[in-house]
N, C-alpha and C positions, 0 to 999 in steps of 0.2 A: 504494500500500500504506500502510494507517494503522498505527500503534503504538497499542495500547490498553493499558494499564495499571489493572488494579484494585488502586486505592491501599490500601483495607482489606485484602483479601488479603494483599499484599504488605510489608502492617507488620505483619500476624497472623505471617506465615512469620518476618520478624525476630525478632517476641518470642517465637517458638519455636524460633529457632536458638537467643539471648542464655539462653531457659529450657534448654537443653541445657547449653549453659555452663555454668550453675549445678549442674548435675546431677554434669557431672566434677569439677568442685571439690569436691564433696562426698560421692567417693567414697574410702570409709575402706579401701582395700584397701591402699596404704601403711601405715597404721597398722595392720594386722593384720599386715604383717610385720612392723612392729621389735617387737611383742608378743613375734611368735615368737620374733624374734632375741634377747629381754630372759629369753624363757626357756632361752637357749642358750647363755647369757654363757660366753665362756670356751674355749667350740669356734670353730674354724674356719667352721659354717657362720652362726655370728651376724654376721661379717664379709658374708658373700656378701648374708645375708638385709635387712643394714641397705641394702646396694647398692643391693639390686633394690629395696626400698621406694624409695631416694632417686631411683634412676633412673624408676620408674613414676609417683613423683610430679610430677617435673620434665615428665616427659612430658604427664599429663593437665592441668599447668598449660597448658601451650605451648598445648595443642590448645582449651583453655577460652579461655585468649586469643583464638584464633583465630576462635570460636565468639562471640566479644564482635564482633573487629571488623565480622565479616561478617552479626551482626545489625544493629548498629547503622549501616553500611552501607546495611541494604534498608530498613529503619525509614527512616533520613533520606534514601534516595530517594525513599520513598513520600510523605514531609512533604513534600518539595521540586516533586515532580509534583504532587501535591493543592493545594499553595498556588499552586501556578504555573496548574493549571486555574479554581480560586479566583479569583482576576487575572484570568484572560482572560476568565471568566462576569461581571465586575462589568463592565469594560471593556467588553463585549459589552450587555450592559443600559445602563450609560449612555450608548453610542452611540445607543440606541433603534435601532441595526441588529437587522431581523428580528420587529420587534413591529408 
């Protein structure tokens, strides 16, 4: 049984995790609720509302982190297997094995 890896593929899928990433990070739905809660100063629920922004924020950071390592992950295994096939095709040429 061989392993085959398409290494373009497989850095395409990283730079579309790492662009997800960037997508959580810059979602303003935290910042819509302390809006709200700026328009509620003074009530109980601008306490809860500042919460929940800090907590969904904390949350989509985590998860954008998470979105970083595991592109840059498949990104640098796809460098790593490409350079490595890379290598073995120079090696393989100047053997003059196969020509």
């Amino acid at each position: 049984m061989t392993l085959r890896l398409d290494v373009d593929k497989a850095r395409q899928a990283g730079r579309e995790v790492l662009a997800d990433g960037e997508g959580l990070r810059a979602d303003q739905t935290p910042a819509s609720s302390r809006e709200a809660a700026a328009g509620l100063e003074g009530l109980d629920v601008a306490d809860a509302l500042r919460a929940v922004a800090d907590g969904q924020e904390a949350y989509l950071r985590r998860f954008a982190d998470g979105h970083d390592w595991l592109g840059n992950a498949v990104v640098e295994a796809a460098d790593t297997v490409g350079a490595t096939d890379e290598d073995g095709a120079a090696v393989i040429e100047r053997s003059g094995v196969g020509t």
